[in-house]
N, C-alpha and C positions, 0 to 999 in steps of 0.2 A: 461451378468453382469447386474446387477441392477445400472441405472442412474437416475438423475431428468429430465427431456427435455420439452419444451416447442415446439408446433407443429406452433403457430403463433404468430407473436408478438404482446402482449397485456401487461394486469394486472399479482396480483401473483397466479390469477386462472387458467392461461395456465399452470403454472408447473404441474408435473405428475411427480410421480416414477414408471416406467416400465423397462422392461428386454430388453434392445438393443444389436446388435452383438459387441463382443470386440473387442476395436483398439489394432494396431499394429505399434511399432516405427518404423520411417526410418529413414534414415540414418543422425547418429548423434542425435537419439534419443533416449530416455527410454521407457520403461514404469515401473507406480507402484503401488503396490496391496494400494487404499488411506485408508488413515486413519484419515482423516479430510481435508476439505479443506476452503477456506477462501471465504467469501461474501464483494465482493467490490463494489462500485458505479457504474463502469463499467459494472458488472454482469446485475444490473438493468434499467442500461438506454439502453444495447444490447438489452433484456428481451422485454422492453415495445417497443423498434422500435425509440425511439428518435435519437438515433443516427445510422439510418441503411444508410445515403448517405455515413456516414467518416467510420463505422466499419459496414458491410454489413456482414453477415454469413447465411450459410444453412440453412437452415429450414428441419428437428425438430433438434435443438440444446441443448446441453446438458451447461448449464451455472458454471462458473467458471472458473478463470485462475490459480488461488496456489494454491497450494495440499501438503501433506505430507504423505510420505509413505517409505515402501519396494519397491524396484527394481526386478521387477521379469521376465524382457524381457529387452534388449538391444541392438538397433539399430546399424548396422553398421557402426564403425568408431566410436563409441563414446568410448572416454580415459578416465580414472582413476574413472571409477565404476565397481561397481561389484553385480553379483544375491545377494540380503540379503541385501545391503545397506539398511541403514534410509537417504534419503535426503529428501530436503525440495524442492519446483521449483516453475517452470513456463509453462504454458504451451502456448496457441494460444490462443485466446479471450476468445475459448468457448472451454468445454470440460474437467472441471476436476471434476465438482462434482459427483464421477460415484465411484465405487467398484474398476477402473481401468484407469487411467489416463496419457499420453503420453507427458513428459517434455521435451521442446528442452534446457533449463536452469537449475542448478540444483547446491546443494552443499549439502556436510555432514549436518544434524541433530544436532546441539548440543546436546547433553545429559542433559545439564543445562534446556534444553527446554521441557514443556509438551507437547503432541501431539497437542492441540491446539494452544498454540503457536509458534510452528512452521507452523504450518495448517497457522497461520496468519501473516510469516514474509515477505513471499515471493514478495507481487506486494509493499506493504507497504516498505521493507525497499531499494529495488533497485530504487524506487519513490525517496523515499527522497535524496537518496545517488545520483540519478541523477541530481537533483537538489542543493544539496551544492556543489558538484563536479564543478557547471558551477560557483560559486562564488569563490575559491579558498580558498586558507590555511586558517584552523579557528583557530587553537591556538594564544590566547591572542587577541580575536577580537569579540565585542559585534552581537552577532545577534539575529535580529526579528525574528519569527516564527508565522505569519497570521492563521489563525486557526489552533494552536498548539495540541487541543486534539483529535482530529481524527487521523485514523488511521497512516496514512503518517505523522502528526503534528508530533504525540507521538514518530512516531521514531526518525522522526528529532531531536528531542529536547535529545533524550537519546544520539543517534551517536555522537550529535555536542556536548554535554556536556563531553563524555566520551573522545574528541579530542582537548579538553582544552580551548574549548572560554566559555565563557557569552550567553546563553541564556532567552530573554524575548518573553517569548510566550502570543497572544490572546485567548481568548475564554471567554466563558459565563461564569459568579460568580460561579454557580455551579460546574464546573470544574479548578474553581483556585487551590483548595486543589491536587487535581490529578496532573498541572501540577508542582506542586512543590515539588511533591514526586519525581520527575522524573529529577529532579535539575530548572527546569527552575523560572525564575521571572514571576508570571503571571500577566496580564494586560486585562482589558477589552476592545474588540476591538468595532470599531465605534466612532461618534464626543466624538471630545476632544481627540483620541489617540497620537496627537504631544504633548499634553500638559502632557500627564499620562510620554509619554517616558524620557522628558526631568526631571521630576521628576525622575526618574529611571535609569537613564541614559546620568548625565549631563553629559559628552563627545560625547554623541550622538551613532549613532545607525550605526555600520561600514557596516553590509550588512543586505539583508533583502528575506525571503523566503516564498510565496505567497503559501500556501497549500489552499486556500478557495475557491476563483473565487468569491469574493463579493462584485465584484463592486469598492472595495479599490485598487486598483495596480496605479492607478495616486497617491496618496495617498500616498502609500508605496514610488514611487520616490520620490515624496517630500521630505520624510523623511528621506530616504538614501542622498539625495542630488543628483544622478546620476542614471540613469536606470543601467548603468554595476553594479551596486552595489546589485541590485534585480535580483529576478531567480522567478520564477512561473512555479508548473506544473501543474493550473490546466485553466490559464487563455490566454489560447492560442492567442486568439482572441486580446485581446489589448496587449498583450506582443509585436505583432510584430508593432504596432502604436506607443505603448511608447521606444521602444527600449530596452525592458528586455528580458535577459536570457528566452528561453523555454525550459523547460526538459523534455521527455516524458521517460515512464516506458521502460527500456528494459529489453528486456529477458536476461541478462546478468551472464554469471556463475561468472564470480570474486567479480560483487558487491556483489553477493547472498553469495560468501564464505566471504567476508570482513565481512559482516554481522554476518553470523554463528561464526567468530572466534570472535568480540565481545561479544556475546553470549556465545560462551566460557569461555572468562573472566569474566562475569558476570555483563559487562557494558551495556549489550543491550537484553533486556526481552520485546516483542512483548505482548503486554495490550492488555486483551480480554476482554470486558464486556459484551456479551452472546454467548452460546454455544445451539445448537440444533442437535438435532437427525434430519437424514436423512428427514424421512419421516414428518417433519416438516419446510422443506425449503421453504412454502409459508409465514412462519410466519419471516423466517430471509428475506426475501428481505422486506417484508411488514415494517417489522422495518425500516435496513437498507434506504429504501425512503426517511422514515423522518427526517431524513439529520442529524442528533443530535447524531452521536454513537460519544463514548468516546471509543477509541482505534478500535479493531478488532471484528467482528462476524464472527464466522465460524459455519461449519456445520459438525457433527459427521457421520461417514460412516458407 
């Protein structure tokens, strides 16, 4: 099959598209013929080596974790799929961006969904859903969303809004419009943010969800009045100092179906703002880097 893979960890000039042996599911796995899969932050900080003591992998690695495709192999013991499925998944750290990729996570395709966005619901919406999950019931209850337009932001703010509370989300001017197509109150994050909320939210701010890692999470407690009140999944590090919630991404099939069946209904649409051909995958991580994507980048197979 034809993959991307990277032989050492460096920049996005290690990528390559060359022809490696096809995987094979084990048990409790799939595999499926991809049809796009998605570029996340993870992809490029494994990439460059920054993070090889906490997620250490193989070398030559093929990068990506969500993928979307046909099912065309199926690992022993895995229930309620079948050869010819459209799902959407997960897979191990590394290893989706390939002609053929091996989900140990996985659920139905909406129909509602374009190949790329489903290609981009996968790490992004089991993220978020892990993370409101550890704050409990949202209907009728105001929430923050810390860099609301990225990828994990955007979902947040669609799941939490189509679950009946108030969301005010941060991000940069340029993405106010964006998040308030998506229902949210947008707010510029950094000094003055207690002051913007309380304009926005004189009852106050009932819980509050850290998608950024910038440096704000003391900040956010404040705001909430309580760390139980805050979740973060991307600021590990002082979550466990202040006493907030940490959520990390699982490979989880049910979040990934809660997900898809919103998407069903048509309350939950995975935001792509760019798409690349295969053989252009140094130019989506390259983007990606620069830390400013408004929703999803995936990459076409």
């Amino acid at each position: 099959m034809r993959a991307v893979r990277y032989h050492q960890y460096g920049g996005v000039e290690t990528l390559v598209v060359e022809q490696v042996p096809d995987p094979h599911p084990g048990p409790g796995e799939i595999r499926i013929r991809v049809a796009a899969a998605g570029v996340n932050p993870v992809d490029w900080k494994v990439r460059s080596g920054a993070v090889h003591e906490m997620l250490p992998v193989e070398l030559p690695a093929i990068p990506g974790r969500d993928a979307v495709g046909v099912v065309d192999e199926i690992g022993e013991g895995a229930q309620g799929v079948g050869v010819g499925d459209r799902v959407f998944g997960l897979g191990g750290v590394t290893g989706a961006t390939a002609e053929l990729a091996v989900l140990s996570a996985w659920a139905p395709a909406p129909g509602t969904w374009s190949v790329e966005e489903a290609a981009g619901a996968g790490l992004a919406s089991v993220t978020a859903l892990g993370g409101l999950k550890a704050l409990g019931p949202l209907r009728g209850r105001t929430l923050l969303i810390e860099g609301a337009a990225g990828g994990v932001g955007s979902a947040a703010v669609e799941i939490t809004v189509a679950q009946g509370a108030t969301v005010i989300g941060t991000a940069r001017e340029r993405n106010h419009e964006f998040l308030a197509s998506l229902g949210a109150v947008p707010t510029t994050y950094g000094t003055g943010l207690a002051e913007r909320l309380a304009a926005l939210a004189p009852d106050g701010v009932d819980i509050v969800l850290d998608t950024a890692a910038s440096g704000s999470l003391a900040d956010l407690v404040a705001i909430a009045g309580d760390p139980a009140r805050v979740a973060t999944i991307a600021d590990h590090a002082n979550a466990q100092r202040l006493g907030v919630h940490p959520a990390n991404a699982e490979n989880d099939s049910a979040l990934l179906a809660e997900a898809g069946e919103l998407g069903r209904q048509g309350r939950y649409t995975p935001r792509i703002e760019r798409s690349y051909p295969l053989e252009r995958i140094a130019e989506a991580h390259a983007y990606a880097e620069r830390g400013h994507t408004r929703g999803k980048i995936v990459v076409r197979i």
